[in-house]
Kinemage of the C-alpha trace (Angstrom):
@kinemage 1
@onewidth
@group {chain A} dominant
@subgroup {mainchain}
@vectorlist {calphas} color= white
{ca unk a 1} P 209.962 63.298 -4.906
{ca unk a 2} L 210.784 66.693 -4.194
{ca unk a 3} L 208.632 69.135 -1.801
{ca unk a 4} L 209.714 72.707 -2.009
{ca unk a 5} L 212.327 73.610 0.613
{ca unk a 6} L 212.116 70.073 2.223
{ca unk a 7} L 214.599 67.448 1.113
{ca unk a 8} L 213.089 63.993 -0.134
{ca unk a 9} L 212.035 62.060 3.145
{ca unk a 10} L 211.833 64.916 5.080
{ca unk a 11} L 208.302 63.915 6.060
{ca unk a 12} L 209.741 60.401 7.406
{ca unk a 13} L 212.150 62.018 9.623
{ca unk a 14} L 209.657 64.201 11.138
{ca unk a 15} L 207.813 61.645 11.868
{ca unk a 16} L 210.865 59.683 13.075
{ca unk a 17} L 211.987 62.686 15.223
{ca unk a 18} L 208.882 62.943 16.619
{ca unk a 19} L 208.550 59.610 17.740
{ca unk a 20} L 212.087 59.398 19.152
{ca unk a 21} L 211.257 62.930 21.128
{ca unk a 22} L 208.102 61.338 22.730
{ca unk a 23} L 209.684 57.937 23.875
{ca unk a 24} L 212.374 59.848 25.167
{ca unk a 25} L 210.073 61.831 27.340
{ca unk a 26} L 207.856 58.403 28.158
{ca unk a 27} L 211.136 57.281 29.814
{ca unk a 28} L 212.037 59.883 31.910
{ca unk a 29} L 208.362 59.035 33.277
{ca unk a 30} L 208.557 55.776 34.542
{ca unk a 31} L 207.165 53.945 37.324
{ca unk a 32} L 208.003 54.486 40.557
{ca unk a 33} L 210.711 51.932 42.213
{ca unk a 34} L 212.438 51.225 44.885
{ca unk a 35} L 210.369 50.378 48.704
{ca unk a 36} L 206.833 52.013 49.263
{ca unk a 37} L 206.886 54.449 51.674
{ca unk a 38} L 203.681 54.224 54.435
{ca unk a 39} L 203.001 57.825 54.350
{ca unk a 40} L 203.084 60.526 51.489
{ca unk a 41} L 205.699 62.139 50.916
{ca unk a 42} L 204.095 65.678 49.958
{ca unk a 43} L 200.822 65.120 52.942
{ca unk a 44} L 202.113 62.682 55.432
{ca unk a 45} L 198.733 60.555 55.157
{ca unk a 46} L 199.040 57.471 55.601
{ca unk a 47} L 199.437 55.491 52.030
{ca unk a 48} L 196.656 52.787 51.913
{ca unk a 49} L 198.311 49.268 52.066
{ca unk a 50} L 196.044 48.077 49.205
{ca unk a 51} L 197.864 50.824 47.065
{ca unk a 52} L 201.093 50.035 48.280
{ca unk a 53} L 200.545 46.316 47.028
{ca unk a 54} L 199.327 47.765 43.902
{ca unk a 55} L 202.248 50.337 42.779
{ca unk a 56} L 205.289 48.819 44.523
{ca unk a 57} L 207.307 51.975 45.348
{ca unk a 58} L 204.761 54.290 45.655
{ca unk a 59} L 205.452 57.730 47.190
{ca unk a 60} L 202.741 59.580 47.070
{ca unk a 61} L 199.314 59.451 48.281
{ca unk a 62} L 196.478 59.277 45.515
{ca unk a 63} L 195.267 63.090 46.308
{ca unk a 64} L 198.785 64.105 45.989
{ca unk a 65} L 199.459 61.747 43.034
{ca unk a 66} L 196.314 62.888 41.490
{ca unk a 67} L 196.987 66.563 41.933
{ca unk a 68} L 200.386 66.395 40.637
{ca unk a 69} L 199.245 64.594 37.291
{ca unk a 70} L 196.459 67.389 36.747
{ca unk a 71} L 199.329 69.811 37.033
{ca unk a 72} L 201.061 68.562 33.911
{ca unk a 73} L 201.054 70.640 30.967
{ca unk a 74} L 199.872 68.411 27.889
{ca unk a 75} L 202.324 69.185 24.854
{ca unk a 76} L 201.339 69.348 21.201
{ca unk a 77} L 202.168 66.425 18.993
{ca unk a 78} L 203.823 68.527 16.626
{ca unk a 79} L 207.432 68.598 15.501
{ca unk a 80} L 208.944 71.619 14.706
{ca unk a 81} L 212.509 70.372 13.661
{ca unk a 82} L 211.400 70.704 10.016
{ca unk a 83} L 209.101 74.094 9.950
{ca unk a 84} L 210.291 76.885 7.523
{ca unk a 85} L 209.014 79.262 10.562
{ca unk a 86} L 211.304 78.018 13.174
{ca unk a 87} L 214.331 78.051 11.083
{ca unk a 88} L 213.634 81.804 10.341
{ca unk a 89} L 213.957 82.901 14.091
């Protein structure tokens, strides 16, 4: 089935590309490894041991880990690979 400019399954690999884009992203995210260190690395406070045991190879304290998360900019879920308007600039 045709649609317009878009070439039949053009929808699937949006959706395709769009998944591939966010798992790529999910892995350059992953959990911390490696030995925990005892104080923060941004603060200096001491890192609970509890948390430590937890996460093993924490880095951060959980203000500092906390305020660092709230700092990321959420992105929108959608894919532009395929939009008329981006292949016009």
């Amino acid at each position: 089935m045709a649609g317009g400019w878009a070439k039949d399954g053009a929808v699937s690999e949006q959706i395709e590309a769009s998944i591939s884009d966010e798992l790529a992203r999910l892995k350059t995210r992953r959990a911390p490894v490696g030995e925990s260190l005892t104080h923060c690395a941004d603060c200096e406070e001491e890192i609970p041991e509890a948390r430590r045991r937890a996460i093993p190879g924490v880095k951060l304290c959980i203000d500092c880990q906390q305020e660092r998360d709230g700092s990321q900019q959420l992105r929108g879920g959608v894919n532009r690979r395929g939009s008329k308007d981006s292949q016009l600039k």
